[in-house]
N, C-alpha and C positions, 0 to 999 in steps of 0.2 A: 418564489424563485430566488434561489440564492446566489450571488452576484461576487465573482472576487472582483472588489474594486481597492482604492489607494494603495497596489502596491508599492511599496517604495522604489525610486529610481535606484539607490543604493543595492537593492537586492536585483532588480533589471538588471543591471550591470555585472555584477555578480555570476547571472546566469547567464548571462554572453561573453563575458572571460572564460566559464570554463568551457566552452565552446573553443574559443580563440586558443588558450594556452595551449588546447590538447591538439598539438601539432604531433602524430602518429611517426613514432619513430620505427614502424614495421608493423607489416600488413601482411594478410591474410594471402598465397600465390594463388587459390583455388578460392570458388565461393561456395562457403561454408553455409549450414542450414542444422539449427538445432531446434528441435520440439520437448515437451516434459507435460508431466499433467501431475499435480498434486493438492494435498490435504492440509489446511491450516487448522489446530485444536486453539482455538481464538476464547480466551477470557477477556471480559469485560469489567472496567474497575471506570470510577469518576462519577460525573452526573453532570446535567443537563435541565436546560428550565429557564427563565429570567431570575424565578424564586426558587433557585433548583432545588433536586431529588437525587438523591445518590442512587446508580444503577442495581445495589444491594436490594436497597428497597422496592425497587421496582420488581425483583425478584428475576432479573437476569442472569442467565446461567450460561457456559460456556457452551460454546456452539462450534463443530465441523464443517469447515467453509472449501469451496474447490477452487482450483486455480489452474489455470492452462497458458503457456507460450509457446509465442514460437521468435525465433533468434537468426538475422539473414545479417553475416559478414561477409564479405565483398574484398578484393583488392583497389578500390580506387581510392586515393590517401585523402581525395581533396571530401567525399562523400562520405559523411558518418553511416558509421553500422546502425542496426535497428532492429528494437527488442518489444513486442506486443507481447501485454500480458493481461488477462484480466481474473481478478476475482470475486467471485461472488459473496459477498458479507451480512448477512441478512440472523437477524435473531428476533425472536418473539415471546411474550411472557405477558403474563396474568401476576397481578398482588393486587391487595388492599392496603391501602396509603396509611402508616402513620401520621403521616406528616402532608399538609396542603401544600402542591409548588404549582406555579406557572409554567404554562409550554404557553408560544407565541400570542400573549394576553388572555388567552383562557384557564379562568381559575380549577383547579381540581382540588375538593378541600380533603382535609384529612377523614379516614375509613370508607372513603369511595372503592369499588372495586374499577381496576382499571386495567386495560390489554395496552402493552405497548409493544408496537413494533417496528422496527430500523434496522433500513437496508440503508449500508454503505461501499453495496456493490460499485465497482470500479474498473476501466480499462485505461492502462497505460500504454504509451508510445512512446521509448524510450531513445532520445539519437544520442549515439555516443562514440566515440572515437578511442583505440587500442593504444595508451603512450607507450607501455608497455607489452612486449611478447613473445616471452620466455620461460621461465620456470618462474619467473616473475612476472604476473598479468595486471597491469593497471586498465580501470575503463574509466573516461571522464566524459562526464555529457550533460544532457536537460531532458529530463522528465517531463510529458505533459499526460497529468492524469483527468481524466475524463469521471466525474463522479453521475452516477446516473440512475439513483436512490432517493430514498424519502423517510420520514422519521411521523410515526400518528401516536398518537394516545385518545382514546376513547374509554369511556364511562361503560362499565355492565349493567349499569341498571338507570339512567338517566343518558339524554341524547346530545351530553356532553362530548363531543369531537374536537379533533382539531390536526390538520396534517401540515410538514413544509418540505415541501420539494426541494431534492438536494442536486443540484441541476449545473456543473459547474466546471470549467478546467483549470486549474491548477499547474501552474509552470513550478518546478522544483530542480535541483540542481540535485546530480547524480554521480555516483563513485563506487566502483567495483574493486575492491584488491583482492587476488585469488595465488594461491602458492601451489605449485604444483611440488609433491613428493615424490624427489628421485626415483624412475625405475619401480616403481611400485602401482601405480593408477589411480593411488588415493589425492585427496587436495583439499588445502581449506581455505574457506573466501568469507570474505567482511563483505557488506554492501548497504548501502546510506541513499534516502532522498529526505530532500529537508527543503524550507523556504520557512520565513519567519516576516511578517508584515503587519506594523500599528500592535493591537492587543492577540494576531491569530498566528497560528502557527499549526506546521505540516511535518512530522520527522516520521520516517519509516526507515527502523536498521532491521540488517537480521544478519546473522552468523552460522555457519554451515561446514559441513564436513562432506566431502564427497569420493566416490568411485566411479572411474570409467572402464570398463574395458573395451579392448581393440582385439577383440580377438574375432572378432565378425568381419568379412572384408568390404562388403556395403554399408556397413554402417554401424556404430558405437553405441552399448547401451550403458545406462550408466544411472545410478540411485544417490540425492542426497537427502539429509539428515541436517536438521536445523532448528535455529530459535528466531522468532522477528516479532518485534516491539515496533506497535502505529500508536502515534497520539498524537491525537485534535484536537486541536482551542481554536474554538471560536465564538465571536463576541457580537456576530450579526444574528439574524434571523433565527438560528437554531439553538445560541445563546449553552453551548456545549462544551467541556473539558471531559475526553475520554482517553482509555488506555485501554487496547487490544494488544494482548502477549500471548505467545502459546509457541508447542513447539510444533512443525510442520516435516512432512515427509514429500517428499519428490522422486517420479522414474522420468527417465531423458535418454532420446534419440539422436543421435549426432550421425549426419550424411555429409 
């Protein structure tokens, strides 16, 4: 069971100022409801182990992951907005070891054949507050991601195993900048979750171009186009330093 324990009070703090700061200078008159459903192309770089293994060698290859939210804004200024998203992150692969490393005290030596597979599927609940909202959107908040995944390596031909449940939430501090283009429907938006604690750390950015139209009177459709970079360190249990990049696509309903 994997545990986030010693976060630092500095970084607590941290993520209840941006809570505090983001005193909403304009709010939403109507209550707003957005949904989207889309496709992450997720590469896998780094390694993993106590005597790690680079994900090369393990013979990990990029993987098609999905992703679904949905987005409820609200006019009460004292009540953060709230963003549920989750993805699915799962990849699996077969190699023969060069090289002998460690997963959680069990040896795998070198030219074993081995399956590994890691899921770092995920649901977040995002609360965050509008300072911004205009043709300039700022959103400031806290991220609480919910990991509810696992990571095995097993032996094809000997009854070497070994699994560790990735079981854990994650509080991260959150930032949305989004610019709307004049008269046109297009828009492009930055967006960050990050937390850094002792030797681990959590940064999720992605950058995006989007379209809406309003030409529907129930409801907006609307397509983005993007890049998002996750990487994980951590120095417990899983004993990991990973980098998932790719670029993803998204369609979105705005009522």
């Amino acid at each position: 069971m994997l545990k986030m324990t010693r976060v630092t009070s500095t970084v607590l703090a941290a993520l209840f100022a941006s809570v505090l700061i983001a005193t909403p200078t304009s709010a939403d008159t109507l209550l707003g409801v957005e949904a989207g459903v889309g496709q992450w192309l997720t590469e896998y770089s780094g390694n993993f182990g106590s005597a790690p293994v680079d994900f090369n060698d393990l013979n990990i290859d990029e993987e098609t992951n999905n992703t679904f939210f949905v987005v409820l804004e609200h006019p009460l200024p004292i009540l953060p907005n709230i963003r549920i998203q989750h993805l699915s992150l799962e990849t699996q692969s077969e190699a023969t070891l060069n090289e002998g490393f460690v997963f959680d005290d069990i040896a795998f030596p070198a030219g074993e054949n081995v399956v590994t597979d890691i899921d770092l599927s995920h649901t977040d609940a995002v609360l965050y507050y509008e300072v911004l909202d205009n043709w300039v959107n700022l959103d400031l908040g806290l991220t609480l991601r919910a990991f509810e995944g696992d990571a095995s390596v097993s032996s094809a031909s000997t009854s070497l195993t070994e699994t560790v449940e990735l079981d854990a939430i994650i509080p991260m501090l959150y930032g949305k900048a989004k610019f709307d283009l004049p008269l046109t429907g297009w828009s492009i938006a930055a967006s960050a979750n990050l937390i850094s604690y002792d030797s681990n750390s959590l940064n999720d950015y992605s950058a995006a171009i989007a379209y809406n139209s309003n030409l529907l009177i129930v409801f907006d459709l609307g397509v983005e186009l993007g890049y998002r970079s996750m990487t994980l360190e951590l120095d417990e249990k899983l004993n990991t330093d990973v980098e998932l990049t790719g670029p993803y696509a998204s369609f979105t309903v705005n009522f």
